[in-house]
N, C-alpha and C positions, 0 to 999 in steps of 0.2 A: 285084864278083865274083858270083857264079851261075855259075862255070862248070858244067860239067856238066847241070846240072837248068833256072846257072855262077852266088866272090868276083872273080866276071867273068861291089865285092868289094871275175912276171916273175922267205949263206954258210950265212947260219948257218939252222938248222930255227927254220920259221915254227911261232911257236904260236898257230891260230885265233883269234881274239877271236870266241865263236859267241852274237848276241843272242838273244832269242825274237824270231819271227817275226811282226812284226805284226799284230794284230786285223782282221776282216771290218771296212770300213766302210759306212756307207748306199752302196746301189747298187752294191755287190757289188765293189767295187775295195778295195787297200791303199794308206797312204800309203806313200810310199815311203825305204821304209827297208832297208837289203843283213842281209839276216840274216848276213852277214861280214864283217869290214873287209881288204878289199884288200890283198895285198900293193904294194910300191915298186914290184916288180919283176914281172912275173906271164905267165904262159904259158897261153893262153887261146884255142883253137882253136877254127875256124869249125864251126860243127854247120850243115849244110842242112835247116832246119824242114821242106822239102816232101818228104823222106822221112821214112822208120820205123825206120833200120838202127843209130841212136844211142840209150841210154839213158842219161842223165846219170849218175846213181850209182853203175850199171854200171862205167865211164869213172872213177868217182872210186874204187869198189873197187878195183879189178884194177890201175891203173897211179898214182893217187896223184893223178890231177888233177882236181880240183875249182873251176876257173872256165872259162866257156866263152862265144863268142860265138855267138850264136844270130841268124841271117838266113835271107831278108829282109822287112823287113814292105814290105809293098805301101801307096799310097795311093790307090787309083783313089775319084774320088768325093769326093776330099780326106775321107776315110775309114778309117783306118790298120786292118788288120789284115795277120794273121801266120799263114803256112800252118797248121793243125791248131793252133788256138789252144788251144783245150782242154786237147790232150793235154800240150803244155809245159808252160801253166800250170802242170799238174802236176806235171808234172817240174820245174820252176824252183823249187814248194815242197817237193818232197820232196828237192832237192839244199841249199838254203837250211837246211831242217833236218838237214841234216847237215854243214853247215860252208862250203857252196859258192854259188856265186851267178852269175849270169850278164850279159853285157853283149849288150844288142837290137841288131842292126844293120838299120838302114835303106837301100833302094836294091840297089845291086848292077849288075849289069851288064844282066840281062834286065830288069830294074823300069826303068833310067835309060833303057834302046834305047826300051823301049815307050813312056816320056813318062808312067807309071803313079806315079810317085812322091810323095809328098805335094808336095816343091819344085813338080813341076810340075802338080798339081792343082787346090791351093788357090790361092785368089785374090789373099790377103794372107798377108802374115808372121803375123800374130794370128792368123788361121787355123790356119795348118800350125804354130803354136807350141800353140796348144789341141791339137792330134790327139797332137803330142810328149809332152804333160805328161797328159795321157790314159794313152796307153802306160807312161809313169812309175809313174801310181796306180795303174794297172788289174794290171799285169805285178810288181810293186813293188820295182823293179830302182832301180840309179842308175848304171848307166852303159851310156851308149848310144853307138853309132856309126852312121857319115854315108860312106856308101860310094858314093864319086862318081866315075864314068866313063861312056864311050862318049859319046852325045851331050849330055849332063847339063854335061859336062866343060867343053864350050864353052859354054852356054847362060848370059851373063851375067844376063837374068833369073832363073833358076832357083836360080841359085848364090848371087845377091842376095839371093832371099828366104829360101833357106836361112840365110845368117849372120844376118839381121835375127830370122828367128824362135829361132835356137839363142841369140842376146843377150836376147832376150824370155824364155825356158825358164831361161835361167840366174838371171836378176832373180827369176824364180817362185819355183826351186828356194831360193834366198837366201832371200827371204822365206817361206818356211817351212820354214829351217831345216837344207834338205836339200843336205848335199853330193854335187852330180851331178857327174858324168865326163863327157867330151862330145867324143869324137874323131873326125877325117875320117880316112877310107881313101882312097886315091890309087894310081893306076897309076904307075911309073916304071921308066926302062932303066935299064943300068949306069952311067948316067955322073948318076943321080939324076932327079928330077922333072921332069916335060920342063914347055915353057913356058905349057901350059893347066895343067899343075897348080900352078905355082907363081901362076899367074894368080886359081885358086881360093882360093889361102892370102890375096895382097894384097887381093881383093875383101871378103873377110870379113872382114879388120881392117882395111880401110877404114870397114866397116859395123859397126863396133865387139863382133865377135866373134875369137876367137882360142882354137883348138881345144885342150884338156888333152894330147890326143897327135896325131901326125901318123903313123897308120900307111900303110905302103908295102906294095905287091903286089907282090915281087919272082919275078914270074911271066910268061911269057908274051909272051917279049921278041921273036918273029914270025921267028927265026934259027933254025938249027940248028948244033948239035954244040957249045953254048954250055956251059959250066961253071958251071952254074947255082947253086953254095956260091959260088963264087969272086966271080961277077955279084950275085951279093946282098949281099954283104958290098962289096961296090964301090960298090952303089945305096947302100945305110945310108950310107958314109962320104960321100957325093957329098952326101947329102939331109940332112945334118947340118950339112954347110959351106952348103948352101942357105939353111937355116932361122936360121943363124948371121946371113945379109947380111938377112934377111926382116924380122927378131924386133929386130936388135941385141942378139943373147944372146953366151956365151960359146961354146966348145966344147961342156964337160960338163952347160949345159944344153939345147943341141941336143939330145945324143943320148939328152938324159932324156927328153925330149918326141917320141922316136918309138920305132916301134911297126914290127917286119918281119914281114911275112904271103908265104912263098913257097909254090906248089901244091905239093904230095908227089906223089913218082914222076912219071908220064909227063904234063907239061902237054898243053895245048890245042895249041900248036906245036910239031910233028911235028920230034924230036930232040932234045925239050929235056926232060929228064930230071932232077928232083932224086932225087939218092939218099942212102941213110943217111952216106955219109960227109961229103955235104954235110950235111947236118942236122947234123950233129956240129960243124962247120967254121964254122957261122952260130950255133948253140948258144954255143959257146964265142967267138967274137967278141960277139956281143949282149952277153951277160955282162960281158968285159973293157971294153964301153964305155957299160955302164949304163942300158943303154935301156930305156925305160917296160913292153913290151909285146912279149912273141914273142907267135909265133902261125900257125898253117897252114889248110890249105884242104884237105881239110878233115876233121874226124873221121872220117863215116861211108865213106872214102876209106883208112883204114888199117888196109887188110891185101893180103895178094899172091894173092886170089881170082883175079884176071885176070893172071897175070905173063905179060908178054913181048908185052902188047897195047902196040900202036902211035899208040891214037887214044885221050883223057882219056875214061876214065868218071866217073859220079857216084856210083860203091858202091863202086870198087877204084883201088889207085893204079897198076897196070899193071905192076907188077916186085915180083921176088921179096921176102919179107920176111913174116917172121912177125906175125901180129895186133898191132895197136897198137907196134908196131916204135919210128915217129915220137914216138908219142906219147910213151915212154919216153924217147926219145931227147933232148926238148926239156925234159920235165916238171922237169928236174933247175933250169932256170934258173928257175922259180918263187922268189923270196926270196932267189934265191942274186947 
């Protein structure tokens, strides 16, 4: 996810578990520890670091949602940073001290096109597994995600080293202690994961890694006039019975292990339109089938600034709807 700028790219009332925030350590990083614990279930939308139009806090006042994924870090240089680094930092501790936390997304759709990625930077898995566990300390998060498309997607190098160094990250994390999250992002149509994504999942557990969630871009399917609630909830069930033949799991742990990201309002492909009732329709199926992780594309993207625009922006979702609309709309499956 990156589209735009483009991720092109969870009953009963949760009561916070809220720690102190970790201590400064030598050289200015934290270990990493979530000044929250997580819910099962949790609703955690895409924020675009390379704008200004999001304040975490903000976001957790006004509508109740308090975790968020934050992309993309870039690797050029096999050197990870993260647009406006600073200013998140900030924001990730002043959300953390109020009960919330956030999950780092690596890659995206512009980062994987350019070949700019840590996977495709670094030379070795030890490598781009240092730059991961970097971000961990530095940022003092523990969950991060692996947003892999465009040419990334095919690149069995790339993808190689990716699982080798996310197996490496997690040995780390073990041994010190720390329980990391560690999930892939994937493109898919209606009828689920197509055959380079399901390619990405066998490579990596061949390579002895196997992702916490498998979340899906139920975005951007290159049709028009498509039913974009009804196609998402199609792709989930499709990419459930996937992960089922993959894993040798059951049903109910398929659909625990993934995670559905569709774009709000007008996508990148001209007719394809999520709207509030779909949000509603994908809300409430995610829920009834227990999945790890909703989630959208993207925060700074929800409100009806531009209604009745035809082509995806990166600040508005293109159709009518009052401020944060989605985000209410979804917030609800958080615990529930």
């Amino acid at each position: 996810m990156s589209r735009p700028s483009r991720l092109l790219p969870a009953a009963a009332t949760l009561v916070l578990a809220v720690a102190a925030v970790t201590a400064m350590t030598l050289g200015g990083t934290r270990s990493a520890r979530a000044a929250t614990s997580w819910p099962a279930h949790v609703f955690a939308p895409y924020v675009d670091t390379g704008l200004s139009n999001t304040t975490l806090t903000t976001v957790a006042s006004d509508y109740g949602t308090k975790f968020f994924t934050l992309a993309f870090v870039n690797g050029s240089g096999c050197q990870w940073s993260l647009p406006n680094q600073s200013g998140w930092q900030s924001q990730i501790s002043a959300l953390q001290g109020e009960g919330g936390d956030v999950s780092v997304s690596f890659g995206g759709y512009t980062v994987d096109s350019d070949g700019t990625g840590l996977d495709a930077q670094c030379s070795s898995a030890s490598a781009m597994a240092s730059q991961v566990e970097s971000v961990v300390t530095t940022l003092g998060v523990t969950h991060l995600d692996f947003d892999i498309e465009s040419s990334e997607e095919t690149n069995t190098t790339d993808i190689t080293r990716t699982a080798q160094a996310l197996a490496l990250v997690r040995q780390w994390a073990s041994s010190n202690g720390t329980d990391l999250s560690l999930s892939y992002t994937l493109p898919v149509l209606p009828t689920g994961l197509t055959s380079d994504g399901t390619n990405v999942l066998t490579v990596a557990k061949s390579n002895g890694f196997t992702p916490d969630v498998v979340n899906i871009m139920t975005m951007d399917y290159g049709t028009s006039g498509t039913e974009m609630g009804t196609a998402s909830n199609q792709a989930l069930d499709a990419t459930a019975g996937q992960l089922e033949n993959i894993y040798g799991i059951s049903s109910s742990s398929a659909y625990a292990m993934l995670g559905n990201t569709p774009m709000i309002g007008q996508n990148d492909s001209s007719g394809e339109v999520f709207s509030l009732a779909d949000a509603s329709s994908v809300e409430s199926h995610a829920a009834s089938e227990g999945i790890a992780e909703l989630s959208f594309w993207s925060e700074g993207r929800d409100n009806g600034s531009c209604a009745g625009q035809t082509t995806a922006s990166s600040t508005c979702s293109g159709i009518s709807q009052s401020d944060g609309a989605f985000t209410q709309a979804f917030q609800k499956f958080t615990g529930g």
